[in-house]
C-alpha positions as CSV (number, residue, x, y, z in Angstrom):
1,X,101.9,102.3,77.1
2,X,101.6,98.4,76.0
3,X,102.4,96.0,79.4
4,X,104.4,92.9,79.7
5,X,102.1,90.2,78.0
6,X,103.9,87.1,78.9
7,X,102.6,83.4,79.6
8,X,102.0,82.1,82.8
9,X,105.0,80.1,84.5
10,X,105.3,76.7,84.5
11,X,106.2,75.6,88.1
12,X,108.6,72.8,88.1
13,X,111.6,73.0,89.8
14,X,114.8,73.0,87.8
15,X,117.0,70.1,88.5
16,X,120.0,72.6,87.6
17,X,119.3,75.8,88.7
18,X,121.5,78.9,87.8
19,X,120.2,80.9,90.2
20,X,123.1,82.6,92.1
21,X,121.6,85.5,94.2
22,X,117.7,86.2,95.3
23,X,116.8,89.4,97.2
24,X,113.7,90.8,98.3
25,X,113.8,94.1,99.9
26,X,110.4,96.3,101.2
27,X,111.4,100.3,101.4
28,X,108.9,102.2,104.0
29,X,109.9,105.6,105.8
30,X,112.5,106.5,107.5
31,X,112.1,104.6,111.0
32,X,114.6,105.3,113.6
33,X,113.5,103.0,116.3
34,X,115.8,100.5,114.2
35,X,118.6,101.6,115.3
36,X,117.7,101.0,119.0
37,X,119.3,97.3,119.9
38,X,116.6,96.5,122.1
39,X,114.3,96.6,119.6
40,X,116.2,94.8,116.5
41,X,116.7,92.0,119.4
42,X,112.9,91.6,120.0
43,X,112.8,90.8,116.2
44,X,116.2,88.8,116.1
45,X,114.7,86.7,119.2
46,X,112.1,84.8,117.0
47,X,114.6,84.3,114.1
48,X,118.0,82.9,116.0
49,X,116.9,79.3,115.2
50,X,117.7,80.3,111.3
51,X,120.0,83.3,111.9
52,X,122.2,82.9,114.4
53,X,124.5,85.4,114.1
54,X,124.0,89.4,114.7
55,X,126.2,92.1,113.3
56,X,125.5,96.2,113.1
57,X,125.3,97.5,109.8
58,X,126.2,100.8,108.5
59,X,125.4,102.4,105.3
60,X,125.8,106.0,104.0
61,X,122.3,107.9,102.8
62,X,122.7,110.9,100.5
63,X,120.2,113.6,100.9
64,X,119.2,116.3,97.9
65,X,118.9,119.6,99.4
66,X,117.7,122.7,97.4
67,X,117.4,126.6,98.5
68,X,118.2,130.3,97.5
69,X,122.1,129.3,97.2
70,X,121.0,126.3,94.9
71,X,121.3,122.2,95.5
72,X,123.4,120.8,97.7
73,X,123.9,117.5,99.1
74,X,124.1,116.0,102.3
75,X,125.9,112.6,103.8
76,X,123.5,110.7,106.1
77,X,124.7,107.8,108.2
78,X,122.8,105.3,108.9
79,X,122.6,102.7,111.4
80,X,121.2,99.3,111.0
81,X,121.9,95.3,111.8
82,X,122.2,92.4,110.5
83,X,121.4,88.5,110.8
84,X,123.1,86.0,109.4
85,X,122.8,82.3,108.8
86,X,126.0,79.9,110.0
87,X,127.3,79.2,106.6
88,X,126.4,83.2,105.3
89,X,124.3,82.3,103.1
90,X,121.1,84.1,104.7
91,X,121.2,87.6,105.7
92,X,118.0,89.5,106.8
93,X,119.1,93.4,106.6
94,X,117.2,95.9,109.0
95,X,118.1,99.5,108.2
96,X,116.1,102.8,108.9
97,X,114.7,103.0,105.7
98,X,114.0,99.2,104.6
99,X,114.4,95.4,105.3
100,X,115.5,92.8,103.5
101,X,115.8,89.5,103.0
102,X,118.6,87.6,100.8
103,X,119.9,84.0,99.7
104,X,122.8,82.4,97.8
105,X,121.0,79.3,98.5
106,X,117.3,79.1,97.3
107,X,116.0,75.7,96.7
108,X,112.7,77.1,96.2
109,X,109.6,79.9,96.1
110,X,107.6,78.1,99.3
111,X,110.9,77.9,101.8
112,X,112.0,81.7,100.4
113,X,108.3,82.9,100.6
114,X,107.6,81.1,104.3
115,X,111.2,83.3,105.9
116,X,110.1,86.3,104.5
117,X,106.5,86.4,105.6
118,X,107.7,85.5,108.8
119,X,110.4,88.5,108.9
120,X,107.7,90.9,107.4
121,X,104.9,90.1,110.4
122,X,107.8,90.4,112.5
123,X,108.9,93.7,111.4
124,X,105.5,95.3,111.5
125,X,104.5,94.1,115.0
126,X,108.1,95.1,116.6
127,X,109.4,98.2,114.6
128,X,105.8,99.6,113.5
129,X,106.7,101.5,109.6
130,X,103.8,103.2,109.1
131,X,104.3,103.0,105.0
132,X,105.1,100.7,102.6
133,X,107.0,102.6,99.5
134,X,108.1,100.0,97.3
135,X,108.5,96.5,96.9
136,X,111.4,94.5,95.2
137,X,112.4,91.1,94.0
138,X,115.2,90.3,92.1
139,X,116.6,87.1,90.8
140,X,120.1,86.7,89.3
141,X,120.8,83.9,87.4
142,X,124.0,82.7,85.9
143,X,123.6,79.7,83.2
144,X,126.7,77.8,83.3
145,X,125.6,74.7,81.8
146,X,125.8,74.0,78.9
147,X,129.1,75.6,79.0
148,X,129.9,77.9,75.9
149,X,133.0,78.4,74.4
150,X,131.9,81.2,72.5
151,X,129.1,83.9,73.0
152,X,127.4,82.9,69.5
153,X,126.7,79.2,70.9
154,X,124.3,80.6,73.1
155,X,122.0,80.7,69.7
156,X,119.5,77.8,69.9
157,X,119.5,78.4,73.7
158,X,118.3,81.6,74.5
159,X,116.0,83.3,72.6
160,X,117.5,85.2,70.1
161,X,115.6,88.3,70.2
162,X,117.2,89.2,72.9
163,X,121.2,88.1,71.5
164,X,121.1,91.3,69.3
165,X,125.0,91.9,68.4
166,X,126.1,88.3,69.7
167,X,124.5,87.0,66.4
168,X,125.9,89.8,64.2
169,X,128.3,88.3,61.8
170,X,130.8,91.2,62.4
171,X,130.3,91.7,66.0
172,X,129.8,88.5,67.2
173,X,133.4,87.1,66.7
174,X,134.7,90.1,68.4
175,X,133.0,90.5,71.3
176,X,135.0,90.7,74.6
177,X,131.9,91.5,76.9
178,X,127.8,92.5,76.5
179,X,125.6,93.4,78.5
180,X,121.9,94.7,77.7
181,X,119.8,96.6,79.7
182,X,115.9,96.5,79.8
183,X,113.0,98.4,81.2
184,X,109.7,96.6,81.0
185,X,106.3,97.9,81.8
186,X,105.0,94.3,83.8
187,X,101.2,96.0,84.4
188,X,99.5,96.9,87.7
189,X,102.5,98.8,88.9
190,X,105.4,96.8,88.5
191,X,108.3,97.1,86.6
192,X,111.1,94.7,85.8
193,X,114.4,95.8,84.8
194,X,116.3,93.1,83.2
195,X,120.0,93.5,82.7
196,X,121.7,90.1,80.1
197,X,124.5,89.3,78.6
198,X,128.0,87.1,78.9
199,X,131.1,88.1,80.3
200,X,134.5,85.8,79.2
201,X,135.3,84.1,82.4
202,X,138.5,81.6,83.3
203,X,141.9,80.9,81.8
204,X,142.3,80.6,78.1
205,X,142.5,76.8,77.9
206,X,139.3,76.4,79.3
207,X,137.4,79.7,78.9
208,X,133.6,79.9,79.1
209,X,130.9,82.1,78.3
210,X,128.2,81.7,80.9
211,X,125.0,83.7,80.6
212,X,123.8,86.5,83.1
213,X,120.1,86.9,83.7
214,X,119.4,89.7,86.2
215,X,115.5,90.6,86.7
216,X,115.1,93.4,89.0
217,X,111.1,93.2,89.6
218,X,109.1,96.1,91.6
219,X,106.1,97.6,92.5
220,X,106.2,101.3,93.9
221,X,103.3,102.7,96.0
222,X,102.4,104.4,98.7
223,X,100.0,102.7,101.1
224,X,99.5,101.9,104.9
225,X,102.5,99.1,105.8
226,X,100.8,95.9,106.4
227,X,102.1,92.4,106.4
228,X,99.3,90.6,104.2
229,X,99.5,93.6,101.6
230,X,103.3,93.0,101.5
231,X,103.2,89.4,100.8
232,X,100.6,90.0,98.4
233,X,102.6,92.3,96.6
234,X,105.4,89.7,96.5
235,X,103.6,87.4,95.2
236,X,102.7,88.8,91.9
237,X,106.5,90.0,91.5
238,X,107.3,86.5,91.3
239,X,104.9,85.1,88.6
240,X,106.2,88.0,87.0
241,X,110.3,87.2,87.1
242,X,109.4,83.7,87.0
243,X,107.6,84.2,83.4
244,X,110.2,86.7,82.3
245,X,113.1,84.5,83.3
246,X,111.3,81.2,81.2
247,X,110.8,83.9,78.1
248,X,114.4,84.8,77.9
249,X,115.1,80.9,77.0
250,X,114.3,78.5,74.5
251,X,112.5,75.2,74.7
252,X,115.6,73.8,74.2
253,X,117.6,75.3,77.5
254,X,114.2,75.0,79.6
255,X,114.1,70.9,79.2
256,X,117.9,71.1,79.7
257,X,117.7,72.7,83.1
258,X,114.6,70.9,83.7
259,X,117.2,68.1,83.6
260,X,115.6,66.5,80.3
261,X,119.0,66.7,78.6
């Protein structure tokens, strides 16, 4: 099957950033020993500075279970924490079975790369996961400017290959909501799933039609759980969202958010 071929990313920060939501999340085996306070405060001890606040987490696991008398299934609770930054708007998640890292407020790839390096080395020296399973890296965007008053002014700023039935001049009028999903091949083991479209938002005298660009970006694998592979891994998913995200838009919308226009 053909990869991703995409141009390399340009790397200038955008003066108006949509970006509403950036996770990162590494998936290893189940490790108990992260339920066990004492040792989620050894790693919470080096981050306080940047997330002061500690909660417990709780999350439901659902286990497939086959035999003679056929599948079943079976709840699993888990038990994890979490660390939060004063204004919320960091959380680092430690759960049994992964750890994560999320922001609301990214300013850019150096500051988000830096916290999560830090968290990773962290994790591997004080809760010891013997294997990585899967990296992922996700970056929701949500283009609010321009603004839109109708999804078929979106032509001219994203590309539209990717507008399908917003375009069509039966559909388009009558849309109420779209959304599109994609599954991409990006090469060497990663895989984006992109998932677009506009959603009517506000109260009819000043209704907008902002656009939603989701890239869900991963690399599955199973290999020894090491810091330096992690970042690594990291890396490439995000030249690869970064490219995809600049090929959903036109020239046009790229200088605009550049904060050329």
């Amino acid at each position: 099957m053909p990869r991703l071929q995409l141009q390399a990313p340009r790397p200038e920060p955008l003066q108006h950033s949509p970006l509403e939501l950036v996770v990162c999340q590494v998936r290893h085996e189940r490790n108990l020993v992260v339920a066990d306070a004492k040792r989620a405060l050894a790693v919470h001890a080096h981050l306080a500075e940047k997330y002061p606040t500690v909660e417990e987490a709780s999350g439901v696991a659902i286990n497939i279970l086959g035999g003679p008398a056929g599948v079943s299934t079976a709840a699993d609770q888990q038990r994890g924490w979490n660390f939060r930054s004063t204004d919320r708007n960091w959380t680092v998640v430690l759960m049994p079975e992964f750890v994560s890292l999320e922001t609301r407020a990214y300013t850019d790839w150096d500051d988000f790369s830096e916290r999560l390096s830090e968290l990773v080395g962290l994790v591997e020296r004080e809760l010891q996961p013997s294997l990585e399973q899967r990296l992922g890296l996700r970056f929701i965007d949500r283009i609010t400017d321009p603004k839109m008053s109708t999804p078929s002014e979106w032509g001219g700023w994203i590309d539209e290959r990717l507008l399908g039935p917003i375009l069509h001049d039966a559909f388009g009028p009558a849309i109420k909501s779209i959304q599109q999903v994609v599954q991409l091949d990006g090469g060497d083991g990663m895989e984006v799933v992109l998932r677009h479209g506009c959603l009517l938002e506000g109260p009819a005298a000043g209704q907008a039609w902002p656009y939603l660009l989701d890239y869900d970006c991963s690399l599955s694998r199973a290999r020894a759980f090491s810091a330096g592979a992690v970042r690594q891994g990291v890396e490439g998913l995000h030249e690869l969202a970064l490219s995809a995200f600049q090929a959903a838009l036109t020239p046009r919308l790229y200088e605009h958010l550049l904060g050329g226009g």
